[in-house]
N, C-alpha and C positions, 0 to 999 in steps of 0.2 A: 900075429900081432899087429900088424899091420893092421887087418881088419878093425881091427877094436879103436881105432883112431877115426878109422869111416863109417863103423857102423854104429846101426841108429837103435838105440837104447827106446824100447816101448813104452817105458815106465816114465822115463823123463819127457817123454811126449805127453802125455796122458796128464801127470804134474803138469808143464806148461800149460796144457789147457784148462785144465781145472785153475790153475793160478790166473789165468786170460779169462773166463768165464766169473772165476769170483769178483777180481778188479770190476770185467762189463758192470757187474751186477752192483756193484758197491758205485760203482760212477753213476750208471744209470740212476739208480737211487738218490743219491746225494748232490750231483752236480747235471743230470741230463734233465728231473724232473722241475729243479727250479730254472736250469735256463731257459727251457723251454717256457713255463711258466711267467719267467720274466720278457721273452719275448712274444707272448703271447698279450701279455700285459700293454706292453711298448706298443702292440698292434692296436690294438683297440685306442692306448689314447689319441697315435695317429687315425684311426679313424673317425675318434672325437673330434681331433682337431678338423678336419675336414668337414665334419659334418656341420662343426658350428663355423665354421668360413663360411660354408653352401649357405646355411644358416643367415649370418650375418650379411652375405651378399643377398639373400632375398629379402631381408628388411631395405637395404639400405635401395635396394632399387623400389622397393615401394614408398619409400620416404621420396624420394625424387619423382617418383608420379606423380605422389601426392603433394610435394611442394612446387612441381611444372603445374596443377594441377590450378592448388591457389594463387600461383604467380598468374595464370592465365587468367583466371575468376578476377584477381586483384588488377589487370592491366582493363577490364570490360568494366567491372566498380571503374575506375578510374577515366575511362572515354566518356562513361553516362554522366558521372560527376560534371568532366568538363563540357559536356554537351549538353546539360541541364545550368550551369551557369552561363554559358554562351549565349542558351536561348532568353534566361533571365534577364540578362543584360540587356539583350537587343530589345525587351520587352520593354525593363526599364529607360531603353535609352529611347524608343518609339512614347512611352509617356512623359518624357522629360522636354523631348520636342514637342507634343501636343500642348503640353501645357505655356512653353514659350510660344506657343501660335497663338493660344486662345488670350496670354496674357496680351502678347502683342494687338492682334484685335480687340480686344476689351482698350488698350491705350489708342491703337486707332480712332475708335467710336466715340472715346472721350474726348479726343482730337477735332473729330467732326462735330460732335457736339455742341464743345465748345465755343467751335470755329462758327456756326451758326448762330449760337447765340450773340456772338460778337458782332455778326452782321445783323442779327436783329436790332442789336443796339445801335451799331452804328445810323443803319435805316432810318430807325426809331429819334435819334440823335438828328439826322438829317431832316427830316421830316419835321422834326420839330425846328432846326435852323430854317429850313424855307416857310414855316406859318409864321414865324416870329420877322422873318426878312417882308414876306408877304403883308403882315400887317405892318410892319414899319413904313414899306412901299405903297399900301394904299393909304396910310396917315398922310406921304409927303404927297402921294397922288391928290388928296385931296385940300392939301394944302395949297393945290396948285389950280390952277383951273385948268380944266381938261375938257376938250370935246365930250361929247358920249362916247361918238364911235372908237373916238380915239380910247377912251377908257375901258369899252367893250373888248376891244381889240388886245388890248395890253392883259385884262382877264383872261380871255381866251388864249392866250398866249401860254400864260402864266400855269393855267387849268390844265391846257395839253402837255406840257411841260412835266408836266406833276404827273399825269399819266403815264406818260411814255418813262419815266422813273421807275412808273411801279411795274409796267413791263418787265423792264431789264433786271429787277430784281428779284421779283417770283418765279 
């Protein structure tokens, strides 16, 4: 009797594993096919997810090329810009001078011009004081009595006079 407390019954072995084998098979089915399934699932959208990061970071580094790209383009536009109005200016400002030079000599020349005809006139003005003095001075010369020579003299005088005028003014 004893025995029968330790020993091992064939039959309730043989049950257990068929009841162990039916469960596997009933789990398997029911709950090993979809978890597996569902982590299989879980795999793939982590995979997704990575793929569109990789993804997303290869855009975003080609957008920064491409905007280092135009920033670069945009800073050379913008040298030539200000280095094409620089040179404008300096253009403008070299005819803005030329034109105060030419206007200033154009008022020079009118200056001189002027200034000459003023002395024509003056000349012209004097010239005609000393024939009008001259004749007044030979009316009283001859009011007067006068040697010849002395009168010759005082012509001559008068004559060189008139010359040496027109020296210093031509």
């Amino acid at each position: 009797m004893t025995l029968d407390v330790i020993s091992v019954n064939f039959w309730q072995i043989v049950i257990s594993l068929l009841n162990l084998t039916i469960m596997f098979l009933i789990l398997k089915k029911f709950l090993f096919k979809p978890v597996k399934n569902m982590i299989a699932k879980r795999q793939s959208e982590v995979d997704a997810q990575y793929e569109n990061a990789a993804s997303a970071e290869k855009n975003a580094m080609e957008s920064k090329a491409m905007w280092e790209e135009k920033l670069a383009s945009a800073k050379d536009e913008a040298d030539t810009i200000i280095k094409s109005a620089s040179e404008s200016a300096a253009r403008r400002g070299d005819e803005i001078v030329a034109e105060a030079k030419d206007k200033a000599e154009g008022i020079l020349r009118q200056a001189q011009n002027q200034a000459e005809l003023e002395k024509k006139k003056a000349y012209d003005s004097i010239k005609k004081d000393i024939a009008d003095v001259s004749t007044l001075l030979s009316e009283k010369m001859l009011e007067r009595e006068i040697k010849t020579d002395d009168h010759r003299k005082l012509i001559d005088s008068f004559i060189n006079n008139i010359g040496d005028g027109d020296d210093g003014n031509k």
